[in-house]
C-alpha positions as CSV (number, residue, x, y, z in Angstrom):
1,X,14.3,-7.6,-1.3
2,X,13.5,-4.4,0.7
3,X,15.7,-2.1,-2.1
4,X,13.7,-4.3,-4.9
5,X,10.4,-3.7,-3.7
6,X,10.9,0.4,-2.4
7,X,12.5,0.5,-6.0
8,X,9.0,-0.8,-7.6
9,X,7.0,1.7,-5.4
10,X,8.8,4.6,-6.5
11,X,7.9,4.0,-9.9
12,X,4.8,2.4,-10.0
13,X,2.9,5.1,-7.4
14,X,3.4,7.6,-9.7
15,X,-0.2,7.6,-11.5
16,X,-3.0,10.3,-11.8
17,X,-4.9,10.8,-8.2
18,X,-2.3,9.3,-5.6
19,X,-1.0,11.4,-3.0
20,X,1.5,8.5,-1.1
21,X,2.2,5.0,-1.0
22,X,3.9,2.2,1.0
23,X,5.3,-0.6,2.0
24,X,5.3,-1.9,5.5
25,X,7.7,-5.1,6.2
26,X,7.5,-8.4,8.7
27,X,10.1,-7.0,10.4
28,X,8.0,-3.6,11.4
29,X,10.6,-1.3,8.9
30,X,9.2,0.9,6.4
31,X,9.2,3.0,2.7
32,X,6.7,5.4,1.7
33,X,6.7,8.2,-1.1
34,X,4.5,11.2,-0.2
35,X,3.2,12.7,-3.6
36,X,1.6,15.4,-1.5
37,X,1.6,17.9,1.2
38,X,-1.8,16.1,2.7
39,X,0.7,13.2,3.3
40,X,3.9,13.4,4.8
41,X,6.4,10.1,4.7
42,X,5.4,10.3,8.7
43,X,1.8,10.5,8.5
44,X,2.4,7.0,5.5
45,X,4.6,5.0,7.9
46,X,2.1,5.5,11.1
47,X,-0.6,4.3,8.8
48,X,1.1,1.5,7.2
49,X,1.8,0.3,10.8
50,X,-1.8,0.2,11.5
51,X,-2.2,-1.1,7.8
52,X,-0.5,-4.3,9.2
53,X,-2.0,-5.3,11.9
54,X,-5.3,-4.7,10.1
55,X,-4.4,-7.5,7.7
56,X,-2.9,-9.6,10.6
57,X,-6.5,-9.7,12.5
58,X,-8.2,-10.2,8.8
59,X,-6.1,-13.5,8.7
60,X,-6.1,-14.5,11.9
61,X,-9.9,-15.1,12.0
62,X,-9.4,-16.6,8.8
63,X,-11.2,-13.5,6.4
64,X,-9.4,-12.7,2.9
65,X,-6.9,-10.6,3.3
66,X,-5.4,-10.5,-0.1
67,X,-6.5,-7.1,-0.8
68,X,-8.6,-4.2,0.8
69,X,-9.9,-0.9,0.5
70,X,-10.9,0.7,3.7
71,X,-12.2,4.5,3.0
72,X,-12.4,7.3,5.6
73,X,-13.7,11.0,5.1
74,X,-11.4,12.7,2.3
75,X,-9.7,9.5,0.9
76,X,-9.3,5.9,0.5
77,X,-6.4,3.5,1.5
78,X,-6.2,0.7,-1.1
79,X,-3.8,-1.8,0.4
80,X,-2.3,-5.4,-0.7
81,X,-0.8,-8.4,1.5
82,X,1.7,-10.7,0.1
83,X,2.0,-14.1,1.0
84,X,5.0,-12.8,2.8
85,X,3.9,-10.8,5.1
86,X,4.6,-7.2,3.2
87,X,2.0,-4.8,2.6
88,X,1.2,-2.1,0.2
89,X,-1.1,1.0,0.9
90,X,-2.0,3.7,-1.7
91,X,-3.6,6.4,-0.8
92,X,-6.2,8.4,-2.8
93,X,-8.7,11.0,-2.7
94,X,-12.3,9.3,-2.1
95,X,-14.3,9.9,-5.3
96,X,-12.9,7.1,-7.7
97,X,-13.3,9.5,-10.5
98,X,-10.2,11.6,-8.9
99,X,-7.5,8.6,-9.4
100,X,-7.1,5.5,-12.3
101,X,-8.9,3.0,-10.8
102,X,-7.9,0.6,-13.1
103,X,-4.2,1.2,-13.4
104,X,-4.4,1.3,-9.4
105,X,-6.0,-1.9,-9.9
106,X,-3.2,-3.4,-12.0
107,X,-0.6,-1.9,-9.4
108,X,-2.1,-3.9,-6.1
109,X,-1.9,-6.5,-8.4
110,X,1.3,-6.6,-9.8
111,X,3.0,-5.7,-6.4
112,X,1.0,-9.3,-5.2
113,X,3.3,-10.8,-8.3
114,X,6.7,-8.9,-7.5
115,X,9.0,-11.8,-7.2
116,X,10.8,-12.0,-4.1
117,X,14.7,-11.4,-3.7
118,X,16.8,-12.8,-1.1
119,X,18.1,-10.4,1.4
């Protein structure tokens, strides 16, 4: 599943406005793309880590955790939680006018709906 889903990242993140993306696992391993020098695959991982434990505390007091955006001074990380525990995060610049919002839309979406492979 890992190969599957860091295979859909890598050509999905690609869209007007994103400077990195990715994917945190259950099992604490990671994939990110950095589509900028603001954002090296280090600097992704660290913040995916936190990424999921954010999502853990949103469930575990029983908030919606499907999707959320959570924006700090020169960006915004839009971020997605499957059912099974993986986790997106995009990052862009702030101003929505900078990135698609609508095709990033359609991505946190779609990676909700990737199915799931064994292994």
């Amino acid at each position: 599943m890992k190969a599957t889903l860091n295979l859909w990242l890598t050509k999905n993140v690609r869209i007007h406005g994103v400077l990195a993306g990715g994917i945190r696992y259950p099992d604490s391993s990671a994939f990110s793309q950095s589509l900028s020098d603001a954002f090296s695959s280090p600097v992704c991982d660290n913040a995916m880590r936190g990424l999921s434990d954010l999502f853990k505390v949103l469930q575990m007091n029983r908030l919606p955790s499907e999707i959320a955006r959570l924006s700090f001074q020169d960006g915004t990380l839009h971020a997605a939680r499957r059912a099974d525990g993986v986790c997106l995060g995009v990052f862009t610049l702030r101003d929505p006018n900078d990135y698609d919002a609508e095709e990033l839309g359609r991505i946190l979406e779609a990676f909700l709906n990737v199915p799931a492979v064994p292994g």
